[in-house]
C-alpha positions as CSV (number, residue, x, y, z in Angstrom):
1,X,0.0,0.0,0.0
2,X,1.4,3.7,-0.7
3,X,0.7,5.9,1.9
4,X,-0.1,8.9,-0.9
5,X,-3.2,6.8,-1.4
6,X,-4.1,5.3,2.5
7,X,-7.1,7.3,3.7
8,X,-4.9,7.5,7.3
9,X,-5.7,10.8,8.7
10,X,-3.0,11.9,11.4
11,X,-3.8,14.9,13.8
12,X,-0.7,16.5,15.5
13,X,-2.9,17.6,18.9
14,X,-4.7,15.2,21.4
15,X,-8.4,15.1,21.3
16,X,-9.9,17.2,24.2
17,X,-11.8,14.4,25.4
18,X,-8.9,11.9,25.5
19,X,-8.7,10.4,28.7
20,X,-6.8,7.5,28.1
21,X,-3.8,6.8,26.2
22,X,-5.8,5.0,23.1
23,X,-8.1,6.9,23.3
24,X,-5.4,9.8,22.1
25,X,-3.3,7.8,20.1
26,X,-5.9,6.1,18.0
27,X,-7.6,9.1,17.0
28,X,-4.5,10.8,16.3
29,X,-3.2,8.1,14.7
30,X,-6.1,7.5,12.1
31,X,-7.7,4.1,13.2
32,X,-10.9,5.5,14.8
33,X,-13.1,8.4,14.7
34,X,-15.5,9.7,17.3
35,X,-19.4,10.0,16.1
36,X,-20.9,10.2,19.6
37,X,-20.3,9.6,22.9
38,X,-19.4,6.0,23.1
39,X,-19.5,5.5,19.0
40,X,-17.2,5.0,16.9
41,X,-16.1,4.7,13.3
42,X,-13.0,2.2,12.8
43,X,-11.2,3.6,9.6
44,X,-8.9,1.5,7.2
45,X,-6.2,1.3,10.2
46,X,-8.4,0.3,12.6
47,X,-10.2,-2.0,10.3
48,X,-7.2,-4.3,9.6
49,X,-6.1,-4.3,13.3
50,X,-9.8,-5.7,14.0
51,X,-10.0,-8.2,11.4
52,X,-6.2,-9.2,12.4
53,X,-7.7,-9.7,15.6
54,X,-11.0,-11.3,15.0
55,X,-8.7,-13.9,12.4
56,X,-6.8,-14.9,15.6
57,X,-9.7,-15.4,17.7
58,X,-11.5,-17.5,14.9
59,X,-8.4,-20.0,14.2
60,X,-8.6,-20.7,18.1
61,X,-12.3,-21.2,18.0
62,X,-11.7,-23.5,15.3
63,X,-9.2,-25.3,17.3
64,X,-11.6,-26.6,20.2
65,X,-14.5,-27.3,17.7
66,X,-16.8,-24.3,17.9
67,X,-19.5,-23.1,15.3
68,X,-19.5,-19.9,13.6
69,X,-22.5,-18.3,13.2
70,X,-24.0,-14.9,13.4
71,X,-27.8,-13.9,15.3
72,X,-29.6,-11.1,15.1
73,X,-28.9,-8.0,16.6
74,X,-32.1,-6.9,17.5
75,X,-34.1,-9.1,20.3
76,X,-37.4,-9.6,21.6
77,X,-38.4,-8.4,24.9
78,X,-40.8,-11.6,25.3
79,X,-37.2,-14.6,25.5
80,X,-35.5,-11.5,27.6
81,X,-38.4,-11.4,30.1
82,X,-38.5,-15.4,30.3
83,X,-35.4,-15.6,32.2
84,X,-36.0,-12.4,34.0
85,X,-33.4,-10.6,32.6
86,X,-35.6,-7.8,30.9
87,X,-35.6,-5.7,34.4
88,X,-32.4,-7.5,36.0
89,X,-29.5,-6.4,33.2
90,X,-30.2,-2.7,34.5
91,X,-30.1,0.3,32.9
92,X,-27.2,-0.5,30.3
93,X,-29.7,-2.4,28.2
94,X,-30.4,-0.4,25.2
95,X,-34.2,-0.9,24.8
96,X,-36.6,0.5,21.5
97,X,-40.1,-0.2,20.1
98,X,-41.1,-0.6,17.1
99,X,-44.1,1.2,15.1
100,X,-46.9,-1.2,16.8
101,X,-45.3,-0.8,20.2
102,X,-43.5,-3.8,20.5
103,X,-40.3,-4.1,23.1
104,X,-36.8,-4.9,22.0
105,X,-33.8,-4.4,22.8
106,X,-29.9,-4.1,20.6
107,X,-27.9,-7.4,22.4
108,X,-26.0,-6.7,24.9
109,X,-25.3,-10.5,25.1
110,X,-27.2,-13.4,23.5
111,X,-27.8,-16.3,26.2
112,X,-32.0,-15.7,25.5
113,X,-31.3,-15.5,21.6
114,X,-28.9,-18.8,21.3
115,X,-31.5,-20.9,23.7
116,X,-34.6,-19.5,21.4
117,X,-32.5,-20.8,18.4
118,X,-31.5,-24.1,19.4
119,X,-34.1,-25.4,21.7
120,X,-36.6,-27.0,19.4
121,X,-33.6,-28.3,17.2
122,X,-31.2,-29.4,19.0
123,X,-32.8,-32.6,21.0
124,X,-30.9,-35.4,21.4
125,X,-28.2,-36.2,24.1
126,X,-26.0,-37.6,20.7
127,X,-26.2,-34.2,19.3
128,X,-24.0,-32.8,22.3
129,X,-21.7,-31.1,23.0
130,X,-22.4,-28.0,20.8
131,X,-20.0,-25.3,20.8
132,X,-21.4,-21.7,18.8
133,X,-20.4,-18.7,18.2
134,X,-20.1,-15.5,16.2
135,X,-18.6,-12.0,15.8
136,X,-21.0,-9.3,15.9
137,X,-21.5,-5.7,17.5
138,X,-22.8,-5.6,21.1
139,X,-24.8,-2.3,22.3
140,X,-24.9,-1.1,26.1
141,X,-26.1,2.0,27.0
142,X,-23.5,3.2,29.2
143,X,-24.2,6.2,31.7
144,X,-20.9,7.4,31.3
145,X,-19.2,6.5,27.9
146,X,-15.5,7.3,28.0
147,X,-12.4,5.6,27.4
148,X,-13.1,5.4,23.8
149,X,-13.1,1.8,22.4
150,X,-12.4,0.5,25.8
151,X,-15.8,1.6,27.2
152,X,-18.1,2.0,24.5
153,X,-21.6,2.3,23.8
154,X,-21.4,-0.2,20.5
155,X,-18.5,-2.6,20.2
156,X,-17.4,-5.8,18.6
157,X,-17.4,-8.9,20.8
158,X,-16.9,-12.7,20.2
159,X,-19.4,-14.4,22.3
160,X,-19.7,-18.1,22.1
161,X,-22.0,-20.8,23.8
162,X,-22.0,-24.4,25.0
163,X,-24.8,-26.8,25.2
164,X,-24.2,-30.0,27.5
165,X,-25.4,-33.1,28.8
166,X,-23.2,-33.6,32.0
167,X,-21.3,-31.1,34.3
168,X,-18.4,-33.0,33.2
169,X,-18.5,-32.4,29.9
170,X,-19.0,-28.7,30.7
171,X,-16.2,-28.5,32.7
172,X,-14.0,-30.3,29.6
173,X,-15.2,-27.2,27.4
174,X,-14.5,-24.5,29.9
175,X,-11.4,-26.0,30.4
176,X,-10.7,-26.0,26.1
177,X,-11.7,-22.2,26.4
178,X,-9.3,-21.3,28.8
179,X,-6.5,-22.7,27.1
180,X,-7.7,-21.2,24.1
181,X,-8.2,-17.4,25.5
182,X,-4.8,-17.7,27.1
183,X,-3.5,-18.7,23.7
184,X,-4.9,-15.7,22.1
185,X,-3.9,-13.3,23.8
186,X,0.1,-15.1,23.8
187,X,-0.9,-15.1,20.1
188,X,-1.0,-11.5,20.0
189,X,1.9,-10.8,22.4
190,X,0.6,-9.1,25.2
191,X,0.7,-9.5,29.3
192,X,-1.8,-10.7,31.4
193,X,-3.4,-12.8,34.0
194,X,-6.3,-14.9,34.5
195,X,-8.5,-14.4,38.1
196,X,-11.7,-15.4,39.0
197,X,-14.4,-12.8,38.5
198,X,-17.8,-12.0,39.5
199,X,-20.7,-13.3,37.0
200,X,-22.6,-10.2,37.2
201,X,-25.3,-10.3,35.5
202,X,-25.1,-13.0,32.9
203,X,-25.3,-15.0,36.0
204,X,-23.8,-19.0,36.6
205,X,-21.9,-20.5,39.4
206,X,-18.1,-19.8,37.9
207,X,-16.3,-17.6,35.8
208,X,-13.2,-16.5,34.6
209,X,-11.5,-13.1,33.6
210,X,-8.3,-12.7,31.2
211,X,-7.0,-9.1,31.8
212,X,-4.3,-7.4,30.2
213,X,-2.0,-5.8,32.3
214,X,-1.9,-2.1,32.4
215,X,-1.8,0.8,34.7
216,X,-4.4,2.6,33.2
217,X,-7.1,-0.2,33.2
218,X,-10.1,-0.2,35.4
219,X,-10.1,-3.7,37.0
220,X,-8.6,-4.4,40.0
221,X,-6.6,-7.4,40.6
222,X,-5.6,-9.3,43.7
223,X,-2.6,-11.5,43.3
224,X,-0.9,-13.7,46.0
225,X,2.5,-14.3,44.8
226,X,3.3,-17.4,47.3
227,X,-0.2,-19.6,46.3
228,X,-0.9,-18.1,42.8
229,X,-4.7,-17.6,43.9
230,X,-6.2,-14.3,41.7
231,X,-9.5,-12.7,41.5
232,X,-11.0,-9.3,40.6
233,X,-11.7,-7.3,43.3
234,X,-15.4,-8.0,42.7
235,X,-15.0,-11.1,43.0
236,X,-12.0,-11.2,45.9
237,X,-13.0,-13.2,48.6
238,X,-11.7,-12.4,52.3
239,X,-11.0,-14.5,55.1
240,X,-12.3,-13.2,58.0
241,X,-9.5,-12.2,60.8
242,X,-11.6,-9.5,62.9
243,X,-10.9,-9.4,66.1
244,X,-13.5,-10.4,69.3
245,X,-14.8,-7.5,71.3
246,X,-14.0,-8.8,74.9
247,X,-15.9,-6.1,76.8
248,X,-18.8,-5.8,78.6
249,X,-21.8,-4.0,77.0
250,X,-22.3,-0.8,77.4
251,X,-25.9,1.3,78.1
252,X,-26.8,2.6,74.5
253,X,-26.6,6.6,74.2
254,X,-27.8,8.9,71.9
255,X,-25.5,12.2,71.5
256,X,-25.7,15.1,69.9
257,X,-23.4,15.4,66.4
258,X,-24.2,18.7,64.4
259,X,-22.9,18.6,61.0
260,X,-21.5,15.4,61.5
261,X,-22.3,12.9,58.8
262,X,-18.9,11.4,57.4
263,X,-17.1,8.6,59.2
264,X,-14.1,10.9,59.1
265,X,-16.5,13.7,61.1
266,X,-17.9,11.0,63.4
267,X,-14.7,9.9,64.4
268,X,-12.9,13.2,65.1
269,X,-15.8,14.5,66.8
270,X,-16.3,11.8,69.3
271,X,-12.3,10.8,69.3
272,X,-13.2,7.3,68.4
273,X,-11.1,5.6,66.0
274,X,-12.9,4.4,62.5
275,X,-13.5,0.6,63.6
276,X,-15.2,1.7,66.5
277,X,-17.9,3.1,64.0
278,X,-20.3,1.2,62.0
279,X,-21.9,2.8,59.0
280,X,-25.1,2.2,57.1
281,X,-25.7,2.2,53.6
282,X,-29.1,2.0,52.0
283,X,-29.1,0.5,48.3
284,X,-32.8,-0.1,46.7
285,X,-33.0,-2.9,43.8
286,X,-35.9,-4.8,42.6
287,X,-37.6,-5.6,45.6
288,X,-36.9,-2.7,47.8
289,X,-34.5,-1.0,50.0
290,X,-32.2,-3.2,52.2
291,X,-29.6,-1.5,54.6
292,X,-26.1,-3.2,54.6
293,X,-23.8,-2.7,58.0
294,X,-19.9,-2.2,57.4
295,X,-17.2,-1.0,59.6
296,X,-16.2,2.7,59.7
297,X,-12.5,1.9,58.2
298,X,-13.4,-0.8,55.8
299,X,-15.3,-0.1,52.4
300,X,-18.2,-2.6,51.0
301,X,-18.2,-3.7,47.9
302,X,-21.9,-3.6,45.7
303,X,-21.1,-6.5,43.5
304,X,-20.4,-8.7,46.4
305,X,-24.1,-7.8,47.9
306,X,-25.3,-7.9,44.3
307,X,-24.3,-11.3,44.2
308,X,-25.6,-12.3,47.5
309,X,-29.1,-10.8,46.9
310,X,-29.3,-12.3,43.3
311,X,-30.6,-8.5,42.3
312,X,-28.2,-7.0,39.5
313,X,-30.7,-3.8,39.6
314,X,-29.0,-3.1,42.9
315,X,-28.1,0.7,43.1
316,X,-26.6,2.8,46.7
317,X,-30.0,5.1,47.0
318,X,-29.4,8.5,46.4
319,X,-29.9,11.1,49.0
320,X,-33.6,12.1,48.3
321,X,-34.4,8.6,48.7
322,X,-33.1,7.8,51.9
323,X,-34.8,11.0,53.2
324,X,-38.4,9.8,52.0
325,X,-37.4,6.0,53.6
326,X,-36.2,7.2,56.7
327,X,-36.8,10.8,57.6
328,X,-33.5,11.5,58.1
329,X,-30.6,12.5,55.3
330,X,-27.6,10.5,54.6
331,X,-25.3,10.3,57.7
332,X,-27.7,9.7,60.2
333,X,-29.4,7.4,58.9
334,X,-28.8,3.8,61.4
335,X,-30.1,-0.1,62.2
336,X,-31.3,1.1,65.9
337,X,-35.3,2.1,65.0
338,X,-35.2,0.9,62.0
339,X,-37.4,-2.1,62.7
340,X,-39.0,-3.8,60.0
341,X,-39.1,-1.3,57.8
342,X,-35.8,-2.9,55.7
343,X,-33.7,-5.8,55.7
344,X,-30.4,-5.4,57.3
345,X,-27.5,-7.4,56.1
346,X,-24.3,-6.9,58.4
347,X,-21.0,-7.6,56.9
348,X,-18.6,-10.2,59.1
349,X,-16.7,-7.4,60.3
350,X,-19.7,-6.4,62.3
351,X,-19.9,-9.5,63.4
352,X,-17.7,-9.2,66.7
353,X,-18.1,-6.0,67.4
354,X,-19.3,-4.3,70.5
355,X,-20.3,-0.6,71.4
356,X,-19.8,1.2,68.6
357,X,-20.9,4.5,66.7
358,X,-24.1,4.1,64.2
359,X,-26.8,7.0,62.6
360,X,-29.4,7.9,65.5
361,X,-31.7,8.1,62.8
362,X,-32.3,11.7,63.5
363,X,-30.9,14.7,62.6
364,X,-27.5,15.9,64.2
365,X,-27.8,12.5,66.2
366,X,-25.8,9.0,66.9
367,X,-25.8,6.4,69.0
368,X,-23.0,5.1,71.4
369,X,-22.4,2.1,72.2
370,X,-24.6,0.4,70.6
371,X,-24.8,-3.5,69.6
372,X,-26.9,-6.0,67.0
373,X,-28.8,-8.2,69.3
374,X,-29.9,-6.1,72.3
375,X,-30.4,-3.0,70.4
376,X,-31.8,-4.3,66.7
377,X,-31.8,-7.4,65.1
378,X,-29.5,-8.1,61.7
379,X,-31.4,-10.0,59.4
380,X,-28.5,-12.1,57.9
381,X,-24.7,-11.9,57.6
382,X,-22.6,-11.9,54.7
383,X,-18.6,-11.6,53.3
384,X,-19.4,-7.9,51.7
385,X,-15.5,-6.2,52.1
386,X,-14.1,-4.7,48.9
387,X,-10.9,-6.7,49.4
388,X,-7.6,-4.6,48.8
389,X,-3.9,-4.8,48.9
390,X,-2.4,-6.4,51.7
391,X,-5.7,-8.1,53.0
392,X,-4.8,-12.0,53.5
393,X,-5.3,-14.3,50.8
394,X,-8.3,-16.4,51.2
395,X,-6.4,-19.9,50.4
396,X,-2.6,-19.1,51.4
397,X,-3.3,-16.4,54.2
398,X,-0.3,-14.6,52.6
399,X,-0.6,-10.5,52.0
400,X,-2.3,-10.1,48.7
401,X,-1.2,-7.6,45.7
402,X,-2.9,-5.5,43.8
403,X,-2.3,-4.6,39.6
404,X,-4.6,-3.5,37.5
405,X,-6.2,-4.8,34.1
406,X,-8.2,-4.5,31.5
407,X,-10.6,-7.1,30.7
408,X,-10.3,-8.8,27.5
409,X,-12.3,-12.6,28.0
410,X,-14.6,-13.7,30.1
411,X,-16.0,-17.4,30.7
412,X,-18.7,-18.6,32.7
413,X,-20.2,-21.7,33.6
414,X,-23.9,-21.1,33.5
415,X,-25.2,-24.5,34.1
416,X,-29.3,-24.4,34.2
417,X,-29.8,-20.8,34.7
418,X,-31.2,-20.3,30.7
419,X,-32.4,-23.6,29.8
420,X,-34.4,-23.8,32.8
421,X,-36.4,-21.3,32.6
422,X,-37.1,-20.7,28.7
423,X,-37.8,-24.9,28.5
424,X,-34.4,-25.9,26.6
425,X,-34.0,-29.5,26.8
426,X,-32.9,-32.8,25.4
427,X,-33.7,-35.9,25.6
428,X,-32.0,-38.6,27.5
429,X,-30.9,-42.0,26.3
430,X,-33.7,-43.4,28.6
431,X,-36.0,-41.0,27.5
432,X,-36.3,-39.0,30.0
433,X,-36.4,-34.6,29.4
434,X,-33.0,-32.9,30.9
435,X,-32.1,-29.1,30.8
436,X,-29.9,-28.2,28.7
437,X,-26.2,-27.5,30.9
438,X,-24.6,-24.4,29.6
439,X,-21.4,-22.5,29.2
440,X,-21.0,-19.0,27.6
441,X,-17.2,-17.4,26.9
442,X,-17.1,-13.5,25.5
443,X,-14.2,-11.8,23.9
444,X,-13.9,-7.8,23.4
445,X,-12.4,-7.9,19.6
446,X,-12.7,-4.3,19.8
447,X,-11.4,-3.6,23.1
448,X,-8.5,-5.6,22.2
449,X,-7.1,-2.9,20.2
450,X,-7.6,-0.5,22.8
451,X,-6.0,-2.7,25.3
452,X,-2.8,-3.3,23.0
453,X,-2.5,0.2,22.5
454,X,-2.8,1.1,26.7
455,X,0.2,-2.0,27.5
456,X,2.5,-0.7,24.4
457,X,3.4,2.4,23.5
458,X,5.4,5.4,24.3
459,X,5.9,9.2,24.1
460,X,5.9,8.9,20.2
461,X,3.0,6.9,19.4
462,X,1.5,2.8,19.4
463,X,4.2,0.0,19.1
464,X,2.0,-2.9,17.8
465,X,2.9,-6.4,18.1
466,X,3.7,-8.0,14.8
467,X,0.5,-10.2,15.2
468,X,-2.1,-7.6,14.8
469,X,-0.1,-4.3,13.0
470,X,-1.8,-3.0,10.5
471,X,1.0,-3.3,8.4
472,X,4.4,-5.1,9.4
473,X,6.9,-2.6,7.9
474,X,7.0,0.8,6.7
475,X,9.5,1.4,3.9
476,X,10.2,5.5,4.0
477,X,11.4,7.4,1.4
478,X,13.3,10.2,2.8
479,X,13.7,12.1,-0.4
480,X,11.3,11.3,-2.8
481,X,12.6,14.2,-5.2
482,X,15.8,12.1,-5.0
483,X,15.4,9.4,-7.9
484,X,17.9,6.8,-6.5
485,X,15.8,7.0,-3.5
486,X,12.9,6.0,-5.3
487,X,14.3,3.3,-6.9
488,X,15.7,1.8,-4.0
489,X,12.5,2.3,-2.0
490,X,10.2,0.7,-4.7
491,X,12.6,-2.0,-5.4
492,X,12.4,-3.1,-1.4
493,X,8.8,-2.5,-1.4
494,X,8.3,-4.7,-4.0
495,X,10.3,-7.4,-2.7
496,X,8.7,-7.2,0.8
497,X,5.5,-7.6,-0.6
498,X,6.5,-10.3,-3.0
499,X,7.8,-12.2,0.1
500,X,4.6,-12.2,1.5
501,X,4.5,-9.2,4.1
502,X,2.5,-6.2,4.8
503,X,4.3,-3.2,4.1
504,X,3.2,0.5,3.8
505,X,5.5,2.8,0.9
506,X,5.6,6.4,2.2
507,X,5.7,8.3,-1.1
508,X,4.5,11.1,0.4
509,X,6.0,14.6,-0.8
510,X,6.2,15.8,3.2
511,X,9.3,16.6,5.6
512,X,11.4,13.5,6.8
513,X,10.1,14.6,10.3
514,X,7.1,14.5,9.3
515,X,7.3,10.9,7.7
516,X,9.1,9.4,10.7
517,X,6.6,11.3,13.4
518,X,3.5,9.7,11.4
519,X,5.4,6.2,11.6
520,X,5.9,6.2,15.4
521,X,2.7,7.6,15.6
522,X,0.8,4.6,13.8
523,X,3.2,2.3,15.2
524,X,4.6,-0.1,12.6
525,X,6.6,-2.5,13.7
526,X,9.9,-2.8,11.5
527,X,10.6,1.0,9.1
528,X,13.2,1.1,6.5
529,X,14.3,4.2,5.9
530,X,16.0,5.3,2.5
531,X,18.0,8.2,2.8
532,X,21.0,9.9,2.0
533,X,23.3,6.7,2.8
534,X,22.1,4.9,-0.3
535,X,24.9,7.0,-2.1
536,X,27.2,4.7,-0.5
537,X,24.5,1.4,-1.2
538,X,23.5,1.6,3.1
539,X,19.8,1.8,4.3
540,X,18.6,1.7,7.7
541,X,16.2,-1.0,10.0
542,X,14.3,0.4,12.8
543,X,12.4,-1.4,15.4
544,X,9.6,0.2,16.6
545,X,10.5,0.8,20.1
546,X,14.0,0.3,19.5
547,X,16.0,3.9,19.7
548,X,18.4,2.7,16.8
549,X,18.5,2.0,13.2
550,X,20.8,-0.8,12.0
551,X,22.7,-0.1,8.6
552,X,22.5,-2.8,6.3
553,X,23.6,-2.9,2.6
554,X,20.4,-2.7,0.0
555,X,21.6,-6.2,-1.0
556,X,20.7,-7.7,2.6
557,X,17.7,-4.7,3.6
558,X,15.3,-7.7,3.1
559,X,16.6,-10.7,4.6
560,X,17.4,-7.6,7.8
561,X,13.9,-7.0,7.7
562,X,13.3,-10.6,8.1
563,X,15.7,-10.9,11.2
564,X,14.5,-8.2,12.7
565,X,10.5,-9.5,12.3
566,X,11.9,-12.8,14.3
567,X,13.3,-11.0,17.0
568,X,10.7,-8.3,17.5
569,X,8.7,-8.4,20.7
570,X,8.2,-5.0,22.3
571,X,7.7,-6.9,25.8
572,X,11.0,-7.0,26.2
573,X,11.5,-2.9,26.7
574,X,7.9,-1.7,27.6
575,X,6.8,-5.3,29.8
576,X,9.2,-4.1,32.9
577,X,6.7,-1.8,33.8
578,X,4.4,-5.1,35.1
């Protein structure tokens, strides 16, 4: 390809709304464009870094024996109501009617659409397993769209889904899909780690995240170096080392606290320490308000109680509706009075605890000394802590570490959760009518660009891996007034291409500068440059994120180019930083 005719469009500034490193250097670099918040155009760039991508995920698909196909975007709200799903997914669900007032919505996933599709087919215990899948855009209607590709509103995703007769044979596919994932992204060349992850609302009793490591991504991760155990911090389970309250109860006391609503305020004003305070937090989801207990220093974490409560519509009530629940505003609000009004869940850290600080559910008020049991009842207790760094790890007991990710795959085992309740099943060899047992495995195609470009660049631009560049080398014409320049440059082009590689001419009638700033920018792996030492018969081969060029004779420039495609892998400069 010559780069006078590659619609690439470069921009020299960064894009005021760039938050995140790809989110700057795609747009600058010409792969994407921005058409609304959370919508985005992939131009020719882009284009071959996602089909690159999607060709890798595809040969591994094909690998472990599963099914290409492709469903329909668009989904009735009758399948998504069946499973319940229709008011659990939330508020991301993208939903539309059409002109005689029937519901949809644009898939944000496709668990209701592959059941509709297979369960009147698909019938025989001899048929399975089934492994599907397909490669289409996925819609979710995201409050807050940012991070460009990495957090958009329409995206490209790979999701796949298992059918199965046995847990066992469930478990042999999840396993295949792991291997598979991990392969992929080792395909493409980038770090990362595998944890255990919260199912969220596709639902399922296991799952699996792979995250590519960056410090710019928005999962958390909790590592124990001695045992190997990992989860996201959803998902991060913590063994409980509280300590026992050994004193004697104390008479309950309300005091006065003007002004005082934070945990910070409560503690300075009374001169108790955090863990001496107990806070309350109302959340309201599908079937009402429930108030959740936590220690003052510790923070809860919404997924884990999301999980607990089986309610993905779980939201922390805002401040306007804790006043109409309770009469009070946020800060004062507490379990003593609170009688039956709500459910109150305490987290384990409560547990032990005796005479402490809670809301006196009245304005400018707490209470003292005041403890579950004699003073209110706690409907139920549960493992709510958003575990951190340095918490003990739940298998080892070692101090856990903490890195951060972006996720790129996701597996879960489902089991019944789909088949059950739309009516998907088989039939037995004796006969007999079984549910369906299911697996379902995603994989951002699009947000693997975005992910590359956040674990590998620098100051000048995106160094892709070889795997998924949009082209492999860049052969640069320094002068192209100068005709032996030219010839030299077309002449290597041509044999590049004739060995079978990608390669980019810059022909362009534009500044050297300029050339070389646009080919950091886009990031090609390997550049040739063909300037003023081909008097003497010398080019030059550049490695991305190398800082310099190796002089070669015109005679060897290809088999250089070749060498240098063997030994490229960016890891080695730009992976010390995980």
């Amino acid at each position: 390809m010559r780069f006078s005719k590659l619609y690439a469009p470069t921009l020299k500034e960064k894009p005021a709304d760039a938050e995140l490193v790809s989110q700057e250097l795609l747009q600058r670099g010409g792969f994407v464009r921005k058409v609304a918040a959370g919508v985005y155009a992939y131009l020719p760039l882009g284009w071959r870094v996602i089909k690159k991508i999607e060709e890798i995920v595809r040969e591994e698909m094909g690998a472990i024996g599963a099914q290409e196909l492709l469903m329909p975007i668009i989904q009735p709200a009758e399948i998504w109501k069946i499973t319940g799903r229709w008011d659990d997914y939330g508020p991301e669900m993208m939903k539309l009617q059409d002109r005689h007032e029937r519901s949809f919505t644009l898939g944000p996933t496709h668990e209701e659409m592959i059941t509709t599709i297979i369960q009147n087919e698909l019938n025989s215990y001899k048929q399975l397993p089934v492994t599907l899948y397909q490669i289409a855009n996925k819609y979710r209607d995201e409050i807050r769209p940012r991070f460009g590709i990495l957090r958009a509103r329409e995206f490209i995703m790979k999701d796949a889904y298992s059918f199965h007769r046995d847990w066992e044979s469930l478990d042999a596919t999840y396993r295949d899909f792991y291997r598979a994932y991990s392969k992929i992204i080792e395909r493409i060349g980038l770090k990362y780690v595998v944890v255990e992850a919260a199912t969220g609302a596709i639902g399922g009793s296991e799952s699996h995240e792979f995250n590519v490591l960056a410090s710019t991504g928005e999962n958390t991760l909790l590592l124990c170096k001695k045992c190997g155990y990992a989860a996201s911090q959803d998902r991060a389970e913590y063994t409980p080392d509280y300590e026992e309250f050994q004193e004697p109860e104390k008479p309950l006391e309300r005091v006065e606290t003007p002004n005082v609503r934070t945990i910070e305020e409560v503690s300075a004003f009374l001169s108790v320490p955090k863990d001496k305070i107990v806070k309350s937090l109302i959340f309201v989801g599908k079937s009402g308000a429930v108030m959740t207990l936590m220690r003052g220093d510790l923070e809860l974490n919404p997924e884990k109680l999301k999980a607990y409560l089986k309610d993905q519509t779980l939201e922390l009530a805002d401040p306007e509706t804790v006043r109409k629940l309770f009469g009070v505003p946020v800060g004062f609000v507490g379990p003593v009075g609170a009688g039956n009004t709500v459910k109150i869940i305490g987290d384990l850290s409560v547990q032990r605890m005796k005479n402490y600080v809670v809301g006196g559910m009245e304005i400018d008020t707490h209470y003292v000394n005041a403890n579950h049991g004699r003073d209110f009842e706690i409907s139920e207790w549960a493992d709510l802590k958003l575990v951190e760094a340095g918490d003990r790890c739940p298998k080892c007991g070692e101090p856990m570490q903490s890195t951060k990710g972006i996720e790129l795959g996701h597996i879960f085992k489902l089991g019944t959760k789909y088949s059950d309740s739309m009516g998907a099943y088989f039939t037995e060899q004796d006969g007999s009518k079984k549910p369906f047992i299911m697996g379902c495995y995603g994989w951002g195609i699009s947000r693997t660009m975005g992910a590359a470009v956040e674990q590998l660049h620098d100051e000048r631009g995106i160094i892709w891996p070889i795997s998924i560049a949009p082209y492999q080398v860049i052969v640069t014409i320094v002068n192209i007034g100068d005709k032996n320049q030219v010839k030299t440059g077309e002449r290597i082009y041509a044999h590049l291409a004739g060995a079978g590689l990608e390669v980019l001419l810059d022909d362009r009638s534009v500044s050297a500068g300029f050339k070389f700033n646009d080919a950091d920018l886009i990031g090609i792996p390997i550049r040739v440059t063909i300037g003023k030492k081909i008097s003497q018969g010398f080019v030059e081969v550049k490695k991305r994120y190398e800082d310099w060029a190796e002089t070669v004779s015109v005679e060897s420039a290809v088999e250089a180019v070749f060498n240098a495609i063997k030994s490229y892998d960016p890891l080695d400069r730009v992976g010390d930083a995980f």
